[in-house]
Phi, psi and omega in degrees: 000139180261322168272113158258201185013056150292169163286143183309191186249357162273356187273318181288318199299311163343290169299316186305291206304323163303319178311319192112341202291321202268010188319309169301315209272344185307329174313310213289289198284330188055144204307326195310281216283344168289333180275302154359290169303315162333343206237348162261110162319130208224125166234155191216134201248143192118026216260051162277212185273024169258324176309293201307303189311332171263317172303300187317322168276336178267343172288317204286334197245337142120034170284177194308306177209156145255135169230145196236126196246084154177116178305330201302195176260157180256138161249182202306278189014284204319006181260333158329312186239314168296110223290300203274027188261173185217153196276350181284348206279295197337142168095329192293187136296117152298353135301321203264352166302302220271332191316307197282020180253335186250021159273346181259329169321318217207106183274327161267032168230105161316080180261145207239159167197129220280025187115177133101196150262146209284126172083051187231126198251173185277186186208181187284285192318342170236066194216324182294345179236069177237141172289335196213117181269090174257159197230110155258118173098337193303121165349098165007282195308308165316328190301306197302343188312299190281345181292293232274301159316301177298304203292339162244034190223005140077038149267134163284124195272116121290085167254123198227137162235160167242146166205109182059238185288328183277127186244160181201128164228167173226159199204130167206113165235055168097160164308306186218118183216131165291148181242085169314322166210090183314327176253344188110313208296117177321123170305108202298147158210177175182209181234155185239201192220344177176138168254117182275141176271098217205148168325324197220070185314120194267151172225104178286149167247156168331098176310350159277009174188126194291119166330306203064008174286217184182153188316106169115311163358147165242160189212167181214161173211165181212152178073024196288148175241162198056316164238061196319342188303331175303304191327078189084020219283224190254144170293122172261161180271134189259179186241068167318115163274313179204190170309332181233012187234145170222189204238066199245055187063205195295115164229037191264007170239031155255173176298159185259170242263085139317272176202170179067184172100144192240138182247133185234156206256123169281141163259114142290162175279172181210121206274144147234130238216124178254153158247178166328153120336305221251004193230305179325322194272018195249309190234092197277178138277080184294082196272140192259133174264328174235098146304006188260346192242046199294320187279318215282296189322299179329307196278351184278347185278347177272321189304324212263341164293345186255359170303291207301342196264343170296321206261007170286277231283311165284349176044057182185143178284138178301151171255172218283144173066038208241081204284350169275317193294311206309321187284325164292340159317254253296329176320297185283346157308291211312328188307313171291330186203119198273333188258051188260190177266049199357276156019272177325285200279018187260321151354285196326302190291335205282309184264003189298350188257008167238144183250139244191116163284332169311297195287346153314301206308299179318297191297320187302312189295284202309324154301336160285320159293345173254322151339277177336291180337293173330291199286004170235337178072026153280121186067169221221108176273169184308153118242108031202331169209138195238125080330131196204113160232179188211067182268001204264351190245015158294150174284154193292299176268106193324135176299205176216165185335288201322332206245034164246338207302160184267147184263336152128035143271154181287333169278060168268316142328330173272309183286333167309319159304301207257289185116137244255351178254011165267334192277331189265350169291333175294310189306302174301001207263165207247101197233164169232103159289116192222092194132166169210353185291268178269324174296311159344296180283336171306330203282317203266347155270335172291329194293335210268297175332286191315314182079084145261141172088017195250004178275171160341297236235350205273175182199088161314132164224155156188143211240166253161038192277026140255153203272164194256120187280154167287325187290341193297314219294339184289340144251006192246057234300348180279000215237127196260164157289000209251338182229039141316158193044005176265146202302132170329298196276315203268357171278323180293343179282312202282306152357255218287006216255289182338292185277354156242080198299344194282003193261339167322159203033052203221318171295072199257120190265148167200151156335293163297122168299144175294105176193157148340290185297350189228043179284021190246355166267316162272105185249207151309305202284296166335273173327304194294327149265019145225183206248341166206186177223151198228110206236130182228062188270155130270036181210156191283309175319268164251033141306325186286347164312297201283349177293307186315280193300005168261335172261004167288299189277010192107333195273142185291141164250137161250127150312096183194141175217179181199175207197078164079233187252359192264144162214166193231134138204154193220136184265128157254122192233128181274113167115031176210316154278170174277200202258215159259340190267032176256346180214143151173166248278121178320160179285146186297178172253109177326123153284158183323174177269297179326268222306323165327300211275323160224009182248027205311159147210035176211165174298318223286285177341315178268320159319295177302322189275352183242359147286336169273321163312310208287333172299310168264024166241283224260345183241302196270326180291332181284330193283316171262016172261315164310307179293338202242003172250333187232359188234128184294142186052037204281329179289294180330267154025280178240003178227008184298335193236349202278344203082286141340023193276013158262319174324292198285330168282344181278337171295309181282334133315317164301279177274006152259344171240271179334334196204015168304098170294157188227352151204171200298326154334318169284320188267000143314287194316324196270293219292332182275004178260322200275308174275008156274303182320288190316296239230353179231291189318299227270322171283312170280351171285288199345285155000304235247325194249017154203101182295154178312329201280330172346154165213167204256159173296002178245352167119005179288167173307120159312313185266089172217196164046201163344296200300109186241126195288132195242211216211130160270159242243165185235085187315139179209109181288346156328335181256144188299313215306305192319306194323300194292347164293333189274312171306308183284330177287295205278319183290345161252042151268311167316308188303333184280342159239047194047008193275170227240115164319212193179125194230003184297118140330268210316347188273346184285308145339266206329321214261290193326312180310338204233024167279163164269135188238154213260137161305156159230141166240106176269131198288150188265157178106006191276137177275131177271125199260126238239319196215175172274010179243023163258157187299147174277151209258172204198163205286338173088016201244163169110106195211191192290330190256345147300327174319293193282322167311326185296297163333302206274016184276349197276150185257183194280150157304310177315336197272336161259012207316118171114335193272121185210152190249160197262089188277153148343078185264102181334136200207081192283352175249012156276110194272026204216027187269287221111353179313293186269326150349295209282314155005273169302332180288292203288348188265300180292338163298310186284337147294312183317302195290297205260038170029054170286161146276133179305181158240119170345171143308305182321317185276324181283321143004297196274323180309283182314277167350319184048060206264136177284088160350106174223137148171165230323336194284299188331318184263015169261322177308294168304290180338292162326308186286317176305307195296347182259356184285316188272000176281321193268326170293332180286350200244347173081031178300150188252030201212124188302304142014323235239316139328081169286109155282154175245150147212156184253098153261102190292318187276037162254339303306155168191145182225119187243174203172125157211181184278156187292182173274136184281139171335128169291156197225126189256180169179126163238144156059226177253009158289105186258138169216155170231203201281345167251032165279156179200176168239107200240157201227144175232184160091330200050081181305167158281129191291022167266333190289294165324302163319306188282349153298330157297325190293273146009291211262332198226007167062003171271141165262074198286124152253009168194143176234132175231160176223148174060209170258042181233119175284113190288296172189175184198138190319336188259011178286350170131177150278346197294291211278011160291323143338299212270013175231351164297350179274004178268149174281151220288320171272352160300295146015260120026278167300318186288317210291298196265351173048044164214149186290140166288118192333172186283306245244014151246144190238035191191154145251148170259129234204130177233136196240174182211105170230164164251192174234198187287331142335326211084351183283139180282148185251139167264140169245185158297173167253133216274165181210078178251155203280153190204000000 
């Protein structure tokens, strides 16, 4: 046993979840399918690095228990994949190595190992009592042993191997296993406009926005008027008609069709039927990872029955490169199958004795993922059997037997593949990992496998300025409770250093973000001493930096991001693909401003509008009653031009005299003035200034459609919501003036019942801001002499000397802020008034929070694909062909590939270039010498030169001042131009021209480049 004193096991996904550790991934699985899993038990028979990879994952993600099977002894080999053996381990069991490095992944997942002696195979009896069994590696025959047994007693089944570039799983989760929700996917909904009264009732939608269902889909409907039967009605199957239209059968005995109403998309469950092991291999289900290799599963399904039937009779894996063993593969395929690809299976045999930590990485994640499956009924598992290779990442020159053989190294696995002289170019290669979180650390455990950077010449750097979170722990597998707060990158180096002692000292961690400011750490000298960049960001931002500095220096970047279950990965290779900033993703879509401020009909609408509240109550008055206390003339200054100098001064009156609390007691009263204010007054002028009754200029109803009429709300403390608005609104208006909170309901009840709240009257003339090319709207008050009267209520700065408010800095994983509270509160009260369905904490978290859905397998998947990306870049492939991009949905499953896209070809004159051509100039030329070199060498007419935001000079500046600066050398220039010294640490500019061609036509060029 590895664990004791847990939480019981219904207990645990709970307890995990209070913690935070499951924060992300709860997005992925949702609590139903997070408890489900909690409740299973997992045995994984196998712990070379394909067991472990799938055990890393399936810990990480929170199942009941894990238990683990396998006696033998470790030998060096086992060190090529297997993260958690140590070179003191050999000789051990591979279980009793690896159980106590993965009992520390997860304190609430027990993992156990059943035992037993080297050369003891499992057996049925110690299998029964798992909801799910998976066999890495295991003997043909056992796999039928054991299947056969599963399969009718209604266990999930798994059996998966990796050999070398090649992967193979098989999936029986029974005769008939329900699937709950096959995609994952937020149910769709939307609004509709008329329902036809019909054999084949049509139901139109908005024209703003494409239903999106599809043919079989079930729908429901709520808020329908008239033809109220819908109304919750049994989920009907829809019919696509067009982009705004569907079918949803007979609706000709309902009432007819008035007005409104929202369809919301039902998730059926969905049955699905497996067959046997034993019935598959006869008649398989071939699920395709690569359409381009569309043929290849049929032969890989003969190679690997005829690998297991060699290696029952030889009692050995063929060796490597080995052309008799390879020709008895293929001899014993062809008997299953005669049109299989020799080619293919002669590979199979070349690599069956080796193991490649990317393609663990690959097999692993995705078994681990159809594990979760078994054990949550969550997502549409594999059917039935995958093939997955990577021959494309054999080195263009093949090793030769001689140079596979194994040498009594921990990369023996890999040269059995790769060959010892592919091994040492891996050894020698130069990389920059920029990140360490999840992807970052999966990256740095495939690299310490692979020994990339462990020869003489090699090298790591990877940089990090984050600090280690309790949520990081659940994917980000290097990282312990013992090194909360502590640096990303040097925990993660001293990690893998650990489990690859030859990468010591071979790792330089560092601190600094990939940016502008810190181009004097990434220089030149810096480029020039790596051979690539590997990018494990989460932001949009600066990837597109390091794509500019990789193609500013040259350098190949690997790419890969993942969303949930979905991943990405993309190769930029230079002077042959475009780069990443050469394509991206259309801009999310804004909703209007109106509809936030008064017209919601979604939740995701009232989260943003109480996420923006939470900004102008808590952030910006304190920041600017702070700005108008320490910056001299702050009124002049800052409010002479915003428009808003009666708004902002009255905020800052507001939170310095008037309504300045002095005790806690008070910042009660204003959260209860605030939620009157908000949630009754604020509804009923709206109300006052479009009556329910409104009609349009053509006579329609105003409250139809989109347009939902609301209703104001009746402070009541009795209601959690009402409460919970008052507890988070009032302890953060304390915080913003230091007083020390309060979290008792009653006492908040008591104070809240008795404030006195002011009649409200509403006024007339307020203009309503109606559609989004209208102004935004204002009370219509406000002139020079409110201004001033307004002023003089503010006291001298001088009069506070010391004196400062606390603004709010948003913090969404701290649960004990008041953050996401006040949030949730304040998003479901403005649903309350426009009669939305609320939102959980949970849900409103991740909109506001704008938190990414992750977890661990998606990114061990990718991680794998790239590190199969980085094989071909350490070997220089030159031929796009040659290449992959990915994309991923483990929960569908579905796997796409292509080739990257090629640099796009510009062209002046008979000059054809793309974005990694450039023009370089050394010596720090003079800019007449620059001008006249275009001129010279290209037939161009350069008429304006810039560097930065500095127009450097331009045909129309005079003459005077064209005297004086073509005779400057480019960084004098430079300096006169911008009146700034150029950093120490630059040795080149980037130079932007306006040129024509001999025509007068303007020409697009490269981008310049001179040296200084």
């Amino acid at each position: 046993m590895a664990s004791t004193n847990l939480p019981s096991a219904m207990d645990v996904d709970e307890a995990a979840i209070d913690e935070g550790l499951y924060s992300r991934q709860l997005y992925v699985l949702g609590h139903e399918a997070m408890k489900r899993m909690a409740a299973s038990n997992v045995l994984i028979v196998g712990l070379k690095g394909l067991g472990v990879e799938i055990a890393k994952n399936i810990i990480l993600a929170g199942v009941k228990s894990v238990t683990v099977f396998d006696p033998e002894p470790v030998e060096i080999a086992d060190l090529s994949t297997q993260f958690f053996l140590r070179q003191e381990d050999i000789g051990k069991s591979r279980a009793d190595a690896g159980v106590p490095r993965l009992a520390e992944l997860n304190a609430y997942v027990p993992v156990r190992n059943l035992g037993g002696q080297p050369g003891q195979e499992i057996t049925i009896d110690l299998i029964k009592s798992f909801q799910a069994v998976v066999l890495c590696g295991v003997p043909l025959s056992k796999q039928l042993e054991i299947n056969d047994w599963t399969h009718e007693n209604d266990i999930h089944f798994i059996a998966a191997e990796t050999r070398g570039l090649f992967g193979s799983v098989f999936n029986d989760f029974g005769p008939k296993f329900t699937c709950v929700d096959p995609t994952g996917e937020q149910p769709l909904t939307g609004m509709i406009v008329s329902v036809d009264k019909d054999a084949d009732g049509l139901v139109t939608c908005l024209d703003e926005t494409r239903h999106g269902l599809e043919d079989g889909d079930f729908v429901t409907f709520t808020e329908v008027q008239g033809m109220t039967e819908l109304n919750a009605c049994e989920p009907r199957k829809v019919s696509v008609k067009g982009p705004y239209t569907f079918s949803i059968g007979d609706t000709s005995n309902l009432s007819d069709y008035v007005r409104g109403g929202i369809f919301t998309q039902v998730k059926m469950p969905k049955i699905i039927e497996f067959k046997s092991l034993r019935e598959s291999l006869k008649a398989p289900e071939l699920f395709i990872t690569d359409f381009a290799k569309f043929d290849r599963p049929a032969t890989l399904h003969a190679g690997f029955q005829a690998l297991a039937e060699f290696k029952a009779s030889q009692q050995r894996l063929p060796r490597p490169r080995n052309a008799e063993d390879a020709a008895a593969i293929v001899s014993l395929a062809k008997k299953i199958d005669a049109d299989i690809d020799e080619k293919t299976l002669n590979e199979l045999s070349y690599q069956a004795a080796g193991d490649v930590s990317p393609v663990v990485a690959v097999i692993g994640g995705f078994v681990a993922q159809e594990v979760l499956k078994a054990c949550s009924a969550k997502f549409h598992p594999m059917v039935q059997n995958l093939y997955f290779d990577s021959l494309e990442s054999l080195p263009t020159v093949l090793p030769t037997e001689a140079d596979c053989q194994p040498i009594g190294s921990r990369y023996d696995g890999q040269i059995a593949v790769f060959g010892q002289t592919f091994q040492q170019k891996i050894g020698n290669h130069r990389q920059f990992l920029v990140g360490s979180g999840a992807i970052g650390c999966e990256m740095l455990k495939n690299w310490s496998m692979m020994g990339l950077a462990s020869g003489p010449k090699g090298k790591i750097h990877v940089t990090d300025l984050d600090t280690i979170e309790k949520s990081n722990l659940n994917r980000q597998f290097l990282f312990r409770a013992k090194d909360l707060g502590k640096f990303k990158a040097e925990v993660a180096a001293a990690a893998v250093a650990a489990m690859n002692p030859d990468l010591v000292g071979k790792i330089d961690s560092k601190q600094e973000p990939v940016g502008h400011e810190t181009e004097d750490v990434y220089d030149q000298t810096f480029f020039d001493g790596i051979d690539g960049v590997t990018n494990a960001l989460d932001n949009v931002k600066a990837r597109q930096y390091m794509d500019q500095r990789c193609v500013f220096y040259l350098k190949p970047l690997l790419e890969s991001g993942t969303l949930g279950t979905k991943g990405n990965t993309q190769v930029i290779i230079p002077h042959l693909t475009e780069s990443y900033s050469s394509s991206q993703d259309p801009p999310e879509k804004e909703t209007p401003s109106c509809t936030v401020k008064n017209f919601p009909n979604a939740i995701q609408h009232t989260i943003e509008w109480s996420r923006t509240d939470f900004e102008n109550l808590f952030i910006k008055p304190a920041q600017a009653v702070n700005a108008y206390l320490s910056e001299p003339n702050y009124l002049e200054n800052n409010l002479k031009y915003s428009g808003q100098q009666k708004e902002q001064i009255e905020q800052i009156v507001s939170y310095l005299v008037t309504d300045k609390p002095l005790t806690f007691e008070e910042c009660i009263i204003w959260a209860r003035l605030q939620f009157e204010d908000k949630y009754n007054n604020s509804i009923r002028q709206l109300l006052y200034s479009l009556p329910k009754d409104a009609v349009t200029s053509t006579g329609q109803p105003f409250w139809s459609g989109p347009k939902r009429a609301p209703d104001p709300l009746t402070f009541d403390s009795n209601d959690p919501t009402h409460l919970a608005y008052i507890i988070a609104a009032a302890n953060l208006h304390a915080y913003n003036y230091g007083l020390r909170g309060e979290t008792n309901p009653e006492f908040f009840k008591k104070i809240a019942d008795n404030v006195l709240v002011p009649e409200f009257t509403p006024r007339s003339g307020v203009k309503v801001q109606i559609n989004e090319n209208e102004p935004v709207q204002s009370d219509g008050s406000g002139g020079d002499s409110d201004l001033t009267d307004l002023t003089k209520k503010l006291p001298a700065p001088s009069s506070l000397a010391g004196f400062r408010l606390n603004p709010v800095e948003f913090e969404k994983d701290d649960d004990t802020n008041h953050h996401i509270d006040f949030i949730t509160a304040a998003s479901n009260l403005r649903a309350m008034n426009y009669n939305i369905t609320i939102a959980d904490r949970h849900t409103t978290k991740q909109i506001a929070g704008k938190i990414i859905p992750a977890i661990a397998t998606t990114t061990s998947l990718v991680t794998g694909l790239v590190c199969l990306e980085l094989y071909k870049v350490i070997d220089g492939k030159n031929k796009l062909e040659e290449y992959k991009n990915g994309f991923v949905n483990l929960a569908l499953p579905f796997f796409g590939f292509s080739e990257p896209i090629a640099a796009a070809k510009n062209k002046y004159g008979t000059t054809e270039w793309t974005l990694w051509d450039r023009f370089e100039f050394k010596n720090d030329p003079t800019l007449k010498e620059f001008v006249g070199w275009f001129s010279k060498e290209h037939k161009l007419d350069v008429s304006m030169v810039s560097q930065g935001v500095s127009m450097l000079w331009s045909s129309f500046v005079g003459k005077k001042k064209s005297e004086e600066r073509l005779p400057m050398k480019f960084s004098r220039l430079v300096e006169h131009v911008s009146k700034k010294a150029l950093p120490p640490h630059a040795k080149h500019l980037i130079v932007e021209i306006m040129a024509s061609d001999e025509e007068g036509e303007d020409v697009e060029v490269p981008f310049i480049v001179v040296r200084i």
